[in-house]
NUDOVEX-622148 format. One line per 3 residues: number of its first residue (from 1); their letters; for each residue x, y, z of C-alpha. Coordinates in Angstrom, 3 decimals, decimal comma, always signed. Layout:
NUM> a> X:Y:Z  ...
//
This chain:
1> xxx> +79,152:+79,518:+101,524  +78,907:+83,146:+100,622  +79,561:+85,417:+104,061
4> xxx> +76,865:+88,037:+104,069  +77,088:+91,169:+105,567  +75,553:+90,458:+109,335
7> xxx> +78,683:+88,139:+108,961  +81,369:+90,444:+107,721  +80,676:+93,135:+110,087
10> xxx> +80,303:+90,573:+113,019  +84,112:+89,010:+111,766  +84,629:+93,084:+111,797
13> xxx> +83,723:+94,112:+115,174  +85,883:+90,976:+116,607  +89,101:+92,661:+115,340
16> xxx> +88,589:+95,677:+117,075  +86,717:+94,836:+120,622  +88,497:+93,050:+122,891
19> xxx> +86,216:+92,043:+125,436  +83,353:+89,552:+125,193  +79,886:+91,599:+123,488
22> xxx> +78,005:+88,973:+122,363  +74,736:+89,773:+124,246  +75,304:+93,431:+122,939
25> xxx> +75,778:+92,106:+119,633  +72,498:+90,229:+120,063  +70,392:+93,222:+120,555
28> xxx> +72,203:+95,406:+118,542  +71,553:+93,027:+115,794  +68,025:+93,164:+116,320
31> xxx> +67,785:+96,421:+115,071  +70,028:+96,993:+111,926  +69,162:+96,031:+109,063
34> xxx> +70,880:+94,049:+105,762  +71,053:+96,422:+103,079  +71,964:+96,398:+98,935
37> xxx> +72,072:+99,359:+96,509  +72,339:+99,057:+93,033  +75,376:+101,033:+91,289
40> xxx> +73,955:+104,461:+90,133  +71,754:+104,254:+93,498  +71,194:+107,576:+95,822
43> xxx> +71,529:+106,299:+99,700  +71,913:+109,443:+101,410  +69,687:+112,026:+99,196
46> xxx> +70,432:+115,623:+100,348  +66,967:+116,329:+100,632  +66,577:+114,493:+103,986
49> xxx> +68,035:+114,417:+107,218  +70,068:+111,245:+107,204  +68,685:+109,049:+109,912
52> xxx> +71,772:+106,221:+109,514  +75,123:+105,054:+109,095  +76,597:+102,495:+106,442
55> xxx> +78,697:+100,025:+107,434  +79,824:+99,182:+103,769  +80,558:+95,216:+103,694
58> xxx> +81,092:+95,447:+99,193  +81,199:+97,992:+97,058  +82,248:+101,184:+96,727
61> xxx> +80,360:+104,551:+97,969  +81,114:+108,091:+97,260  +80,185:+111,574:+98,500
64> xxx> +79,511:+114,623:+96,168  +78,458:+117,992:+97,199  +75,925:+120,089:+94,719
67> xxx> +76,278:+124,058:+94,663  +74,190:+125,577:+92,223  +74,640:+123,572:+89,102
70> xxx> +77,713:+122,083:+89,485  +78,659:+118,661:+91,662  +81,777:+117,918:+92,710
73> xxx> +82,948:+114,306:+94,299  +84,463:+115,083:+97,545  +85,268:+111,299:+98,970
76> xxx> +85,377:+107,842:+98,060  +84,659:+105,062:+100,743  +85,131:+101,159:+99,795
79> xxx> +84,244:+98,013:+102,420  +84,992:+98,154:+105,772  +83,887:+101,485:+105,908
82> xxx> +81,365:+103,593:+108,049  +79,710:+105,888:+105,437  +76,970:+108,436:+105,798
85> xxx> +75,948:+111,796:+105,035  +77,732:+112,923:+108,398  +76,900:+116,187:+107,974
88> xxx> +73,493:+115,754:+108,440  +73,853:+112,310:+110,289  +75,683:+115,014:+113,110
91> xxx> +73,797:+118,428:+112,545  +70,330:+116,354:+112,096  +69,821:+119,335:+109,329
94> xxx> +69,422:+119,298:+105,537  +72,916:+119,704:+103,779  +73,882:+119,631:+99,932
97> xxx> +75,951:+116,021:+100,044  +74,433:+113,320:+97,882  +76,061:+109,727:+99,226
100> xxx> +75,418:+107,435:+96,340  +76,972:+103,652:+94,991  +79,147:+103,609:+91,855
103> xxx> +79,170:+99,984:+92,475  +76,867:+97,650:+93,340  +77,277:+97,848:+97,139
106> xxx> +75,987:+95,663:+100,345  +76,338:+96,602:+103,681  +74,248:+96,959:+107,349
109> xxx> +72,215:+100,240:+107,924  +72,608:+101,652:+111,404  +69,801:+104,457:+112,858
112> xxx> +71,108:+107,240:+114,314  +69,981:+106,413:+117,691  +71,785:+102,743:+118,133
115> xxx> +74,701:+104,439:+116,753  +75,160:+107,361:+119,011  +73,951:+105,053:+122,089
118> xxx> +76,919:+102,612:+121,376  +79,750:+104,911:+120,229  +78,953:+107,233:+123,822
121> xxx> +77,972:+103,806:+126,258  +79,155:+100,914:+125,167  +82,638:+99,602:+125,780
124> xxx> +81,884:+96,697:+122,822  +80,428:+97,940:+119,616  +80,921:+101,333:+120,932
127> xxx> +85,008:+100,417:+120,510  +84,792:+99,840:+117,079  +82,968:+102,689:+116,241
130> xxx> +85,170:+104,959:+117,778  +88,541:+103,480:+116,398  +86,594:+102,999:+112,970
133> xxx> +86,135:+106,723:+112,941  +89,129:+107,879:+113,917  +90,577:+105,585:+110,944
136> xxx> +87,809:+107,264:+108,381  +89,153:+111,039:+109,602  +92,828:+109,544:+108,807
139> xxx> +91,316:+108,405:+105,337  +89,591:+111,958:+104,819  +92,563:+113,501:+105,480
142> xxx> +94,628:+111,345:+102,715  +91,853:+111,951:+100,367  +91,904:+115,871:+101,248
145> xxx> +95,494:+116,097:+100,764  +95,765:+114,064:+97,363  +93,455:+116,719:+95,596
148> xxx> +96,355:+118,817:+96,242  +98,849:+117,049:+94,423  +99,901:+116,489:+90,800
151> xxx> +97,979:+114,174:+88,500  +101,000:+111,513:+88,708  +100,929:+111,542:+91,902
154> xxx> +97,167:+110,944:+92,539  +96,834:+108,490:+90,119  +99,897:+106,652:+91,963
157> xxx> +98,051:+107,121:+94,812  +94,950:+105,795:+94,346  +97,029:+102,651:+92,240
160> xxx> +98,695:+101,684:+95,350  +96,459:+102,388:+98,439  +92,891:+102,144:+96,767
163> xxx> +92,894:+99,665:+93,797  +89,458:+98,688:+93,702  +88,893:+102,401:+93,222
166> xxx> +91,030:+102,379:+89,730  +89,187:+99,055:+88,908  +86,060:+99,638:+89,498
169> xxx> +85,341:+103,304:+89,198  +84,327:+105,256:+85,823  +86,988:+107,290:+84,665
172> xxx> +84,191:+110,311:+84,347  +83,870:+109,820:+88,778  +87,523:+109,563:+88,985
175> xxx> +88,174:+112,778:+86,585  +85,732:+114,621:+88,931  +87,265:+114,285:+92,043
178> xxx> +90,804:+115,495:+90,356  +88,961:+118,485:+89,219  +90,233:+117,263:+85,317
181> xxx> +88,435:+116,660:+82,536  +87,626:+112,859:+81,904  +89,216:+113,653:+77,991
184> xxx> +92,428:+114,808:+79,684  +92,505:+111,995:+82,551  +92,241:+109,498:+79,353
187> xxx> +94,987:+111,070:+77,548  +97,256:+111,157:+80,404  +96,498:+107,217:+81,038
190> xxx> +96,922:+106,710:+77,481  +100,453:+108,155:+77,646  +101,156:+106,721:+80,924
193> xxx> +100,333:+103,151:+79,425  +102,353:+103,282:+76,479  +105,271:+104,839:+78,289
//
């Protein structure tokens, strides 16, 4: 039987708490809710103040900021993930970051509230939020500092820590966030293949 995402992120919260939650993890359940984008699909549109977080259970979720006429994809986040526009998720403002699936994605939608109650109170759920963010900032960091190296590099990056990335990914999103054209990124894998 197919493990659905109340599932996954149940199996996910076990890894990281320590101490019995379940009656926390009853009401808490209560009041996210089981969610499914299509790829192509806008889940944080920057003309609202985002109201929730993503726990991503599959799929894969990116960021892009929009200045002026130009867009520019500034993160990629895959399952296991906590995703929103965090921006305005923290600022509870209006910011230019669009968070949008370039795959078909599933995952639980958190408010704002619930999340903020449990990541200051609670010594359960609250846990894995807090060491789930701290890993994201460690992820945002790696994906910061790969922009800064050469293309070889990057693409060996992204082949060995994020392959579902290179698989499942357009070429086009992938040229974007190297700041390259997608003609040059497909020459350079060309030559790369054939090497």
């Amino acid at each position: 039987m197919k493990e659905g995402p109340f599932e996954f992120f149940k199996r996910e919260l076990d890894k990281y708490v320590e101490q019995p939650f379940e009656e926390e993890w009853k009401e808490f359940k209560r009041h996210i809710k089981q969610v499914s984008f299509k790829k192509g699909s806008i889940i944080f549109p920057h003309s609202k103040i985002c109201v929730d977080m993503l726990f991503i259970s599959k799929g894969i979720v990116i960021t892009e900021y929009f200045n002026e006429n130009e867009q520019t994809i500034t993160r990629f986040f895959k399952s296991k993930n906590l995703c929103s526009n965090i921006s305005s998720f923290l600022t509870r403002s209006i910011v230019n970051d669009v968070v949008s699936a370039v795959t078909d994605t599933e995952g639980i939608l958190i408010p704002h509230a619930l999340f903020n109650n449990s990541y200051l109170y609670s010594d359960g759920i609250g846990v894995y939020f807090r060491k789930r963010l701290l890993e994201n900032l460690l992820e945002d960091k790696m994906f910061i500092s790969i922009k800064a190296m050469g293309i070889d590099s990057k693409l060996d990056f992204l082949y060995s820590q994020y392959p579902e990335i290179i698989n499942e990914v357009s070429w086009r999103k992938i040229a974007n966030f190297f700041g390259v054209t997608p003609q040059w990124l497909s020459k350079k894998l060309n030559r790369r293949r054939f090497k």
